[in-house]
C-alpha positions, -999 to +999 in steps of 0.1 A: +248-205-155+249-173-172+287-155-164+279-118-161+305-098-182+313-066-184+304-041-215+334-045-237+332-004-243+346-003-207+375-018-219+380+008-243+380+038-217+418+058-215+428+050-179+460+071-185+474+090-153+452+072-127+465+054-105+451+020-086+460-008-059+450-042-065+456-063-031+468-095-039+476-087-073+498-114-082+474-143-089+439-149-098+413-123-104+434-097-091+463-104-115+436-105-139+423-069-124+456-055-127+461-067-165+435-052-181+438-020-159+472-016-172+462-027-208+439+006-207+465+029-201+464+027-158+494+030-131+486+000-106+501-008-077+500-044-064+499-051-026+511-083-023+526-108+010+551-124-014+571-096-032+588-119-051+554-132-069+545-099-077+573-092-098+570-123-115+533-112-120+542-074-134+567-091-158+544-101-178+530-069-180+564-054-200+547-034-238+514-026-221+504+009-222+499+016-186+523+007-158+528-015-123+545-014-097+551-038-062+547-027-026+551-058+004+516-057+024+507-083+049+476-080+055+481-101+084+503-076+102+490-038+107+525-024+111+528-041+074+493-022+062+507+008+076+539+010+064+522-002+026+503+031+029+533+051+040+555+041+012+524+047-014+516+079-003+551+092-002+553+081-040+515+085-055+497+121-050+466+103-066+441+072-064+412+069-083+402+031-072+417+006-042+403-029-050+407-046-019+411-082-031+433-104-011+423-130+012+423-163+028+393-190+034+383-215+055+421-218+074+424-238+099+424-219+137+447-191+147+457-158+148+473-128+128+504-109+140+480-087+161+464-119+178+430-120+154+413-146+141+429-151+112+404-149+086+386-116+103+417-101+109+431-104+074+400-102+053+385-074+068+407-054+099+436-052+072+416-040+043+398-017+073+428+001+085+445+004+044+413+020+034+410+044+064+444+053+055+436+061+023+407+077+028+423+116+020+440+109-011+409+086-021+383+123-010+418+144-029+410+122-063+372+121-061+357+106-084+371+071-070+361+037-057+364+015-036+355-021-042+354-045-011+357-082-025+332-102-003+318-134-011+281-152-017+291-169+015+286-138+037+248-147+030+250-181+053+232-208+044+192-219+048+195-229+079+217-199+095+224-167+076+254-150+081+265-133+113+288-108+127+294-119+172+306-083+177+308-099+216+331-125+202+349-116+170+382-136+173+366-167+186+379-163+227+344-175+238+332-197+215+348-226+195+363-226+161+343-229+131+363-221+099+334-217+078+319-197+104+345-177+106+351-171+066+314-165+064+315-137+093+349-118+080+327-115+044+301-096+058+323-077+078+334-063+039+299-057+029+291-040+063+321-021+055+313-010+024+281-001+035+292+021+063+315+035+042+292+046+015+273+066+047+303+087+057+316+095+019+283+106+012+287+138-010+327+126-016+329+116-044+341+087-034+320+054-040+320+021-021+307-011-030+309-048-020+314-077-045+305-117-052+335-123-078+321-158-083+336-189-080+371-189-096+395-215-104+423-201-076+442-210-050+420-197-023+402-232-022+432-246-006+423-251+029+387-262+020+397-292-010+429-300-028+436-275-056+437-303-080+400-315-070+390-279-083+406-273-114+410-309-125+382-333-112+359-301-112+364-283-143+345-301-170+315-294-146+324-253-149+293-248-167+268-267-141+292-247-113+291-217-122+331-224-118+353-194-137+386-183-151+405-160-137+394-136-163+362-136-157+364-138-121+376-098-125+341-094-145+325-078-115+350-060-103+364-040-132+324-029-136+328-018-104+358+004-115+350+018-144+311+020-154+296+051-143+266+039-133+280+022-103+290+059-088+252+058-081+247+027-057+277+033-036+271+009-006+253-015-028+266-052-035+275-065-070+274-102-074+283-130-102+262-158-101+268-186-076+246-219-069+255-211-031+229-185-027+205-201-004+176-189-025+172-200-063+161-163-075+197-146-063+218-176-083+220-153-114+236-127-094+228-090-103+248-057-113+241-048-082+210-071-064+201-069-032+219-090-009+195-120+006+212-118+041+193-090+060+222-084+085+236-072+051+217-040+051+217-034+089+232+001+092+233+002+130+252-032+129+277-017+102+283+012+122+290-008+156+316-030+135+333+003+122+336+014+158+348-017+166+373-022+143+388+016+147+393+000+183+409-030+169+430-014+146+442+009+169+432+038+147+405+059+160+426+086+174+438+093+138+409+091+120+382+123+117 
């Protein structure tokens, strides 16, 4: 399959004095995010669990023309998503794009810090509650982005497309399905990103939802061994639609920077992926509609934003 790249005159755009966060910077597509933002010129601050690996990752960013920088967030943890925001605001007076990248897949049962599933509760409540944080300075920069890193799995499958159990969203009444679960926490981020898009209208700010495509990263690891992937797999890349880290960032670094995408905020970007249940949406599309129709259910998005301003235990300090 065809990989969907971005214009290389992007590339060449002066990203001086703007500032980003990349969550879960330190490997994969967002390390590979983060490089070329700070290749053009861009301040970008990396939100990442393991401090440590986030060093190591800016490192190797020493001679580049723009900057980096590491704050500890847990997504896992609100007191950690909050305190993230704290210590960014009281050093940054600007951000022009929050890519909220991290995430986990397919892990086995539990619960965050907070007692949520885990997947729902770090895939989307923690990105929820950073981005309503942010939210001011995000309005204060305008024109900015937000990119919400989904997944072609949010689609579901043939047989059963994806679905958000706003009754039953940590899995107390119903048991355990890890792909279930993965599949319902990605279309909570292109619900959010949806809703979102309806309260910034007129912001300035733009949100959008992204398929980054298959990428040879660790995220696989509770789903095959690592080494199945990007050993076994990896002469079959082509055939898999199976990418480097590199281009795994394709799609979101259009996101960020052509200025095109400021009109479809809301929409949903996607690299190709044999996973789409139907043939026609395998090519993926800059942006293309999204084949799960839950995807563009506003009244569903809005009831998940309520519901996760309860969760988050933020609705008293959000307008």
């Amino acid at each position: 399959m065809k990989t969907l790249m971005c214009d290389p005159k992007l590339f060449s755009k002066d990203l001086t004095g703007r500032v980003y966060i990349v969550t879960g910077a330190n490997s994969g597509a967002g390390l590979a995010t983060m490089t070329q933002l700070v290749q053009q010129g861009a301040h970008v601050v990396a939100g990442c669990r393991r401090a440590s690996a986030g060093e190591m990752a800016i490192q190797t960013l020493a001679g580049e023309s723009g900057s980096a920088e590491v704050i500890p967030l847990d997504l896992g943890s609100l007191a950690s998503v909050r305190h993230f925001a704290e210590s960014f605001l009281a050093k940054h007076q600007r951000l022009d794009g929050l890519v909220n990248n991290a995430g986990v897949m397919n892990t086995p049962e539990g619960k965050t810090e907070d007692g949520f599933e885990t997947q729902f509760g770090t895939n989307h409540l923690g990105h929820f509650l950073l981005t309503e944080l942010l939210l001011d300075v995000l309005k204060a920069s305008a024109p900015s982005r937000i990119i919400c890193v989904s997944s072609v799995v949010h689609a579901g499958t043939k047989k059963q497309v994806g679905e958000i159990h706003l009754d039953d969203l940590n899995y107390e009444n119903r048991p355990y399905n890890a792909a279930e679960a993965y599949t319902q926490s990605k279309l909570a981020n292109v619900l959010h990103a949806l809703n979102l898009s309806k309260r910034l209208e007129g912001t300035g700010v733009t949100a959008v939802s992204v398929h980054p495509g298959w990428i040879r990263s660790n995220l696989v690891k509770h789903t095959m061994p690592t080494w199945v992937q990007n050993v076994l797999l990896k002469p079959f890349s082509g055939v898999l639609g199976m990418l480097s880290y590199e281009e795994g960032a394709q799609t979101t670094l259009h996101c960020l920077l052509d200025d095109e995408v400021s009109n479809h905020s809301g929409e949903f970007y996607s690299q190709n992926s044999i996973l789409y249940p139907n043939k026609e949406n395998r090519a993926g599309g800059w942006p293309m509609s999204s084949p799960n129709p839950n995807a563009h259910d506003q009244q569903l998005a809005q009831q998940l934003y309520q519901a996760s301003l309860k969760l988050a235990g933020c609705e008293a300090a959000v307008s």
